[in-house]
LUMBA-396996 format. One record per residue: residue in three letters; x, y, z of N, C-alpha, C in turn. Coordinates in steps of 0.02 Angstrom, whole numbers, plus 32768, in hexadecimal, padded with zeros to 4 digits. Example, Ala and Ser with C-alpha at 12.3 -4.5 7.8 and 13.67 -1.06 7.14 Angstrom:
ALA82947EE4818682677F1F818682947F5B8186 SER82827F90816282AC7FCB816582858002818A 
This chain:
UNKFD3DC72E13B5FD42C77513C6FD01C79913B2 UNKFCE3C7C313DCFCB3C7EB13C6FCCBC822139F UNKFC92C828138AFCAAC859134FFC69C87A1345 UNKFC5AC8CB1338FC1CC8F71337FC2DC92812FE UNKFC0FC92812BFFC40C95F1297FC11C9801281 UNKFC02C9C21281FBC7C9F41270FBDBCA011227 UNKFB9CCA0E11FCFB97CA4211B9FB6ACA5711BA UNKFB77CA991186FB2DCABE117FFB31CAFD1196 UNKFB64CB0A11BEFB68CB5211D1FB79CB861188 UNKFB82CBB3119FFB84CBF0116DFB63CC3D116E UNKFB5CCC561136FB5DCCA41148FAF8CCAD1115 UNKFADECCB61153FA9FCCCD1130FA6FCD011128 UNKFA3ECD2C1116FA2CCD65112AF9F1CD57114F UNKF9EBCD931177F9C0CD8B11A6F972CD7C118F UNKF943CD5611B3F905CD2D1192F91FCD091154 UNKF95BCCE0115CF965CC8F112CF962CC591159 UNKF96BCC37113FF979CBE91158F9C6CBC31153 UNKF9D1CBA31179FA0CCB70116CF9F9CB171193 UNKFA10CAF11173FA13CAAA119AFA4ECA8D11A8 UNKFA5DCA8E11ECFA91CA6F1212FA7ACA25122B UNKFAC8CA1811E8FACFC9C11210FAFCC9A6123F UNKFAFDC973125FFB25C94B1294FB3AC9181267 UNKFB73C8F91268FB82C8C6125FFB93C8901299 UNKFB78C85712ACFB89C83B12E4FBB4C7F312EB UNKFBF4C7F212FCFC06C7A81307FC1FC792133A UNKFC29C7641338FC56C73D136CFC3FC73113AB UNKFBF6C73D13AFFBC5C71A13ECFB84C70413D5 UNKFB62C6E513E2FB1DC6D713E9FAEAC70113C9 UNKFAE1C713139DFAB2C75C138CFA6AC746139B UNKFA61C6FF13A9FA1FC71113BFFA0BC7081415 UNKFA3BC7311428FA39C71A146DFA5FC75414A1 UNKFA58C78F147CFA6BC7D014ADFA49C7FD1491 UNKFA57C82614AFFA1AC88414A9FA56C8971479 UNKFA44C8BE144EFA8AC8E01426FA49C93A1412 UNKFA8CC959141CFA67C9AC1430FA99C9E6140B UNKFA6BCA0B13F2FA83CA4A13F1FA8ECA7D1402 UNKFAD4CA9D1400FACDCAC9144BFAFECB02141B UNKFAF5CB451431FB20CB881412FB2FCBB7143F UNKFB69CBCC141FFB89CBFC1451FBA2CC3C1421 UNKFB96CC6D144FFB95CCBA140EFBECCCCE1429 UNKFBE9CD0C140DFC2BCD271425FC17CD461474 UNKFC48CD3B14AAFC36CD5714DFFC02CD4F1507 UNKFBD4CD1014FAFBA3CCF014FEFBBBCCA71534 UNKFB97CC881566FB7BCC4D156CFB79CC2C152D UNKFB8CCBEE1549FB68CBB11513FB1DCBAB1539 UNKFAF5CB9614F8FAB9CB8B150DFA8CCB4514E6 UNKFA6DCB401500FA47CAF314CDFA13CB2714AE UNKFA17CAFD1469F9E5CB21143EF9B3CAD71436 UNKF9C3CA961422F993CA52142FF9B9CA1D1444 UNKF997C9E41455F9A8C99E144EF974C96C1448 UNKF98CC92D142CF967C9091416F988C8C5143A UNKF94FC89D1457F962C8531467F959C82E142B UNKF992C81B1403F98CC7DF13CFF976C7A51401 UNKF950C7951425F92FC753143FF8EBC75D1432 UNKF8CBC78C1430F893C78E1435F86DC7DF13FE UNKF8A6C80113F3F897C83C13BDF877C88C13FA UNKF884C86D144AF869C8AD1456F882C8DC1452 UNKF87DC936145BF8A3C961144CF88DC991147A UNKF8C3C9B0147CF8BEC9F214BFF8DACA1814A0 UNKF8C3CA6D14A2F8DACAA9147EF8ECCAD814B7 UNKF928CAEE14BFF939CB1414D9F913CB6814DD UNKF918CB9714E7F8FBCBD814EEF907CBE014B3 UNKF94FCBEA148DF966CC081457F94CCBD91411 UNKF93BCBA01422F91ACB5C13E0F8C6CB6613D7 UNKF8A6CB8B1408F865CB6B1403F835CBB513C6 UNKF820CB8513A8F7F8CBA61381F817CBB4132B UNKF848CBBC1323F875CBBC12EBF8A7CB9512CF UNKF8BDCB5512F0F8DFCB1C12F7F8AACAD512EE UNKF8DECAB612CFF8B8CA8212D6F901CA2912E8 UNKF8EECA131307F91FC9DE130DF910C9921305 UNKF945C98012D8F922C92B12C1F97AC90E12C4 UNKF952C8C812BCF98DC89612B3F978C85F1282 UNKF9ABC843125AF9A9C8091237F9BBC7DE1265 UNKF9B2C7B01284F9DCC77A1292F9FCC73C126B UNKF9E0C742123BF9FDC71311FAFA31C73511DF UNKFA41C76B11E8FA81C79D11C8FAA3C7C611F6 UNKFA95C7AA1250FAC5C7C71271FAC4C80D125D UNKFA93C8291254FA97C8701263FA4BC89B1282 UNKFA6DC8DA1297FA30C90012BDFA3DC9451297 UNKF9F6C9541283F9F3C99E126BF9E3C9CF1284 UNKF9F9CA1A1274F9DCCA5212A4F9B5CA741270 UNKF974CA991257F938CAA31229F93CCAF01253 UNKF972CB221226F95DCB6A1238F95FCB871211 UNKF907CBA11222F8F1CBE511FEF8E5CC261217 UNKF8CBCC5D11DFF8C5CC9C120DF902CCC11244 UNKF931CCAD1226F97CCCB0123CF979CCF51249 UNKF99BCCFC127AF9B6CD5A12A2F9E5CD4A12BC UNKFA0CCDA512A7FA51CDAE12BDFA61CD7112FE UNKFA37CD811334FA40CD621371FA54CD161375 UNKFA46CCFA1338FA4DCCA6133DFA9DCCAC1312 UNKFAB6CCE5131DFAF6CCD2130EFB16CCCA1334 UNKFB36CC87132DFB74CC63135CFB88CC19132E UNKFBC0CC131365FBE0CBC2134CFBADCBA21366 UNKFB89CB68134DFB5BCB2B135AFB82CADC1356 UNKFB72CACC1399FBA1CA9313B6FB64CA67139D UNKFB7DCA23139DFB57C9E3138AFB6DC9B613DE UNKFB55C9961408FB5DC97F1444FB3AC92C1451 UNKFB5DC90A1475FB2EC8C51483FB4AC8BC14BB UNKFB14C89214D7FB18C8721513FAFAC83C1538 UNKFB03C8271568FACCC7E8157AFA8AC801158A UNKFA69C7DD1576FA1FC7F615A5FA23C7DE15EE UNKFA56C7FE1616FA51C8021663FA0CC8281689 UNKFA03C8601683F9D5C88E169AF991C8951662 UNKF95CC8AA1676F925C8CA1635F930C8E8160B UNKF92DC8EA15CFF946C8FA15A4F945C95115AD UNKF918C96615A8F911C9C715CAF957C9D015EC UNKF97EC9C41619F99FC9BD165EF9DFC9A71634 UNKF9EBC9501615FA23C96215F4FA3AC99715C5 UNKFA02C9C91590FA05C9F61579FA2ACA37158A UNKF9E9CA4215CAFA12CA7D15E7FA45CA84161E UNKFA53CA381628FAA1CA441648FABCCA151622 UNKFAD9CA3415E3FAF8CA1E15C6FB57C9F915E3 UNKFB66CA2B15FCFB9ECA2F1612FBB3C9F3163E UNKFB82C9D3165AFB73C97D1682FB72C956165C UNKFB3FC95F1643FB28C91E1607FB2AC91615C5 UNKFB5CC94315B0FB62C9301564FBA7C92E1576 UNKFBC5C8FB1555FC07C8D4155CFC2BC8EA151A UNKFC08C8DC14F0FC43C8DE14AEFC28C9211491 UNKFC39C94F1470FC37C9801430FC6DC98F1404 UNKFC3DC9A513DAFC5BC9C11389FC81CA051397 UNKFCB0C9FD1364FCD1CA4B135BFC9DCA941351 UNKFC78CA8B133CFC3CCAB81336FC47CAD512E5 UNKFBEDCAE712D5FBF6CB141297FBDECB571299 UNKFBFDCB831284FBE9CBCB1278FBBCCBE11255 UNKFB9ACBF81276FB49CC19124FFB51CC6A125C UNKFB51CC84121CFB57CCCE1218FB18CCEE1205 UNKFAFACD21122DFABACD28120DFAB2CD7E1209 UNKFAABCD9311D5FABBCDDA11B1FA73CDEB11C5 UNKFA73CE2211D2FA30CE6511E8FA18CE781194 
């Protein structure tokens, strides 16, 4: 059974940091794109990164680039999300996602909704003004 379990969410003030982890099982971890993706209140879901554990490349969504950073262990089955300079705006639930590498990695990203097969319950990132 797959299994995707996020930590790390929480309540921070605006310009902090937090690190969101993935936990990954029950497939192949070195052999699918696994991504982060958030959704606010009343909001779209949207991709914030993803990373191919085959090869370490990474694609940043609009909302990831420049203040995010995204890695993976593959020896520990997990993928991290590296956010700093945090604003109100990056508040939402943050999903943890995997999938095959069917499409380019960019493309499985931003259509998530195709190509990411399995996700996490998501974690809540609160970010105070």
């Amino acid at each position: 059974e797959v299994q995707l379990v996020e930590s790390g969410g929480g309540l921070v003030q605006a310009g902090g940091s937090l690190r969101l982890s993935c936990a990954a099982s029950g497939f192949t971890f070195g052999e699918f794109t696994v991504g982060w993706f958030r959704q606010a209140p009343g909001k779209e879901r949207e991709g914030v990164s993803c990373i191919s554990t085959q090869d370490g490349n990474s694609y940043y969504g609009d909302s990831g680039k420049g203040r995010f950073t995204i890695s993976a262990d593959n020896a520990k089955n997990m993928v991290y999300l590296e956010m700093h300079s945090l604003k109100p705006d990056d508040t939402a639930v943050y999903y943890c996602a995997a999938g095959a590498p069917e499409v380019p990695l960019w493309r499985q990203c931003f259509f998530s909704q195709y190509y990411m097969h399995y996700w996490g319950k998501g974690t809540l990132v609160t970010v105070s003004a």
